[in-house]
C-alpha positions as MATLAB code, in Angstrom:
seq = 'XXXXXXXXXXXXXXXXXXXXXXXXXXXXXXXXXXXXXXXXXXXXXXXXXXXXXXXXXXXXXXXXXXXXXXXXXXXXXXXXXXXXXXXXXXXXXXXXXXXXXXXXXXXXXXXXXXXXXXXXXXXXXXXXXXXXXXXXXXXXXXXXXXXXX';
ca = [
     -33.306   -8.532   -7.289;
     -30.170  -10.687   -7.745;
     -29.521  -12.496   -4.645;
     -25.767  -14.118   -4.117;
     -25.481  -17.419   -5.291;
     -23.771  -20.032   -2.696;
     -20.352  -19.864   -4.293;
     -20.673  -15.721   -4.689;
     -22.273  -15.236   -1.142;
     -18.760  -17.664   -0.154;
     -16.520  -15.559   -2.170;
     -18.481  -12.080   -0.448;
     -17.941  -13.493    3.129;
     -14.847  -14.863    2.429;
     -13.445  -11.180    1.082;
     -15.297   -9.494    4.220;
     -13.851  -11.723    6.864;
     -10.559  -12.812    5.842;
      -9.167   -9.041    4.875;
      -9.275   -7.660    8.399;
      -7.370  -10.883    9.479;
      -4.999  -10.788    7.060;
      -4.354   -6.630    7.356;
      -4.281   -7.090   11.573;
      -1.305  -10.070   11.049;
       0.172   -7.523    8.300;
       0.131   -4.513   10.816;
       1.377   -6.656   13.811;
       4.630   -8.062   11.962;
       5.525   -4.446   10.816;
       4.910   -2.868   13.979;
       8.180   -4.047   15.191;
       9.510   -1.328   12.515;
       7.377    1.340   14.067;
       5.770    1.018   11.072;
       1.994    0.530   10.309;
       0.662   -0.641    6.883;
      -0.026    2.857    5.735;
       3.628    3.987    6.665;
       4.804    1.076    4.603;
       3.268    1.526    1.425;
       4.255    4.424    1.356;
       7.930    3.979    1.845;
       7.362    0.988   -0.538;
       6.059    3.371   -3.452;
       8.909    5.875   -2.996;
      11.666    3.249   -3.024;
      10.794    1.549   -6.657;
      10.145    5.499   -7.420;
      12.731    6.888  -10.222;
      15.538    8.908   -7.836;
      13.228    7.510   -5.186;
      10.522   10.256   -4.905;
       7.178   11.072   -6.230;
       5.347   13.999   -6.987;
       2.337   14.570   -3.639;
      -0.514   14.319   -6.082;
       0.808   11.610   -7.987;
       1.345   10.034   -4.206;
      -1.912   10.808   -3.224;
      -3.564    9.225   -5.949;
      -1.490    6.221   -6.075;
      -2.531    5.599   -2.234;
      -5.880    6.117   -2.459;
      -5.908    9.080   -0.290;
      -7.176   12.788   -0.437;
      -4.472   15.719   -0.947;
      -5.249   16.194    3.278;
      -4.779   12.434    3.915;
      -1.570   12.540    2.296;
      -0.214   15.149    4.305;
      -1.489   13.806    7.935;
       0.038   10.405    6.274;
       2.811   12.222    5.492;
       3.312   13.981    9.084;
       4.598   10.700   11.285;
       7.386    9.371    8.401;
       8.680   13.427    7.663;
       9.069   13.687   11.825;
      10.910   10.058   11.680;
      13.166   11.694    8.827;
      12.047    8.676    6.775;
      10.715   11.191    3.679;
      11.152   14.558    2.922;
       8.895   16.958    0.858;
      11.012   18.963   -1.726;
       8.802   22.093   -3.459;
       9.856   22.149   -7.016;
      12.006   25.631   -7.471;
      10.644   25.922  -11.118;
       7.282   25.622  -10.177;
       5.845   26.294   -6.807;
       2.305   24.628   -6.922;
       4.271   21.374   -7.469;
       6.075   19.385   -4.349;
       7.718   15.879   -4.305;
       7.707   13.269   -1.595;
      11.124   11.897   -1.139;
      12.875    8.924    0.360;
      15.393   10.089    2.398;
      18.812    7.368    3.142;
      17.134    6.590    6.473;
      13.756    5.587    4.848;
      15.831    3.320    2.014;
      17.630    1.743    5.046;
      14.513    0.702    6.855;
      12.745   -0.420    3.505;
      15.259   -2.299    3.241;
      15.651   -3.752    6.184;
      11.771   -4.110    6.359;
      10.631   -5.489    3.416;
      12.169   -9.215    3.754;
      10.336   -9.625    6.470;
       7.096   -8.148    5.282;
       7.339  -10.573    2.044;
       7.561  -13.282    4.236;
       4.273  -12.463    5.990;
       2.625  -11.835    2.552;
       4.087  -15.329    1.706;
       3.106  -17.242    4.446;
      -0.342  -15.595    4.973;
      -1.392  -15.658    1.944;
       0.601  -16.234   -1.604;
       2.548  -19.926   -0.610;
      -1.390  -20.814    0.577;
      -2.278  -20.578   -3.254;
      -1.795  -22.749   -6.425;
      -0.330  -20.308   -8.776;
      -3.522  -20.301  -10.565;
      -4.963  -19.278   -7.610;
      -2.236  -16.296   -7.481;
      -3.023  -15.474  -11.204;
      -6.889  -15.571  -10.897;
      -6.402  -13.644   -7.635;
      -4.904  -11.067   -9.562;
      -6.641  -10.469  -12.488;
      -9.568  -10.566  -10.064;
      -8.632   -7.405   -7.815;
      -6.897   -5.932  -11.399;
     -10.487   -6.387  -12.315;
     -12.573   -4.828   -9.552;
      -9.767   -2.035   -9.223;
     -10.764   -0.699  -12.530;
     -14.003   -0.778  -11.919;
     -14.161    1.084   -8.938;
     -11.344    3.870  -10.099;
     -14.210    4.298  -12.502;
     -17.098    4.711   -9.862;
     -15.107    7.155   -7.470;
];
């Protein structure tokens, strides 16, 4: 048995504690939207989409979430008119999630705000080595879980 070393067992509880923190200031600033992180990353996605939609797996996959997660994801931003889902008329097993003009507005409108949370929470706290090790840290750890799941 490998047991943590000070500096990895710092690093662990670091991770463990911080990232709740950091998600709870996250989800308070974009609740003034009527938005919750979820909600947001999603828009997010859509809006650097080409023609600003996605295909649902694609989505799905990109969000970490199962094909049923998507759609109760899904439910909330379609009933805001934020997204739509098109079916593809070629190919009926195949649907898209799209940005509608109201969801590009509110991304819009949203994500100055939500960069300056990210900024002052966490990225202007950082050297940028800090940012770059950060990075090619989760890049890292991503890859290896994707991998494992």
């Amino acid at each position: 048995m490998r047991w943590l070393t000070p500096d990895e067992m710092r690093a662990w509880r670091g991770f463990i504690t911080t990232s709740p923190d950091l998600q709870r200031v996250i989800e308070r600033d974009l609740s003034r939207f009527g938005l919750d992180a979820g909600d947001y990353q999603l828009l997010a996605m859509l809006s650097e989409a080409p023609d600003h939609r996605l295909r649902m797996s694609d989505l799905a996959d990109e969000l970490r979430l199962t094909r049923g997660g998507l759609t109760r994801r899904m439910k909330g931003v379609i009933e805001a008119g934020l997204v739509e889902r098109i079916d593809d008329e070629e190919d009926k097993r195949v649907a898209y999630a799209h940005l509608t003009s109201r969801g590009w507005r509110l991304i819009k409108r949203v994500a100055p705000h939500h960069v300056e949370t990210v900024r002052a929470m966490m990225i202007d706290l950082l050297s940028p080595a800090e940012v770059k090790a950060l990075g090619n840290a989760f890049e890292k750890i991503s890859s290896h879980l994707r991998k494992c799941v």
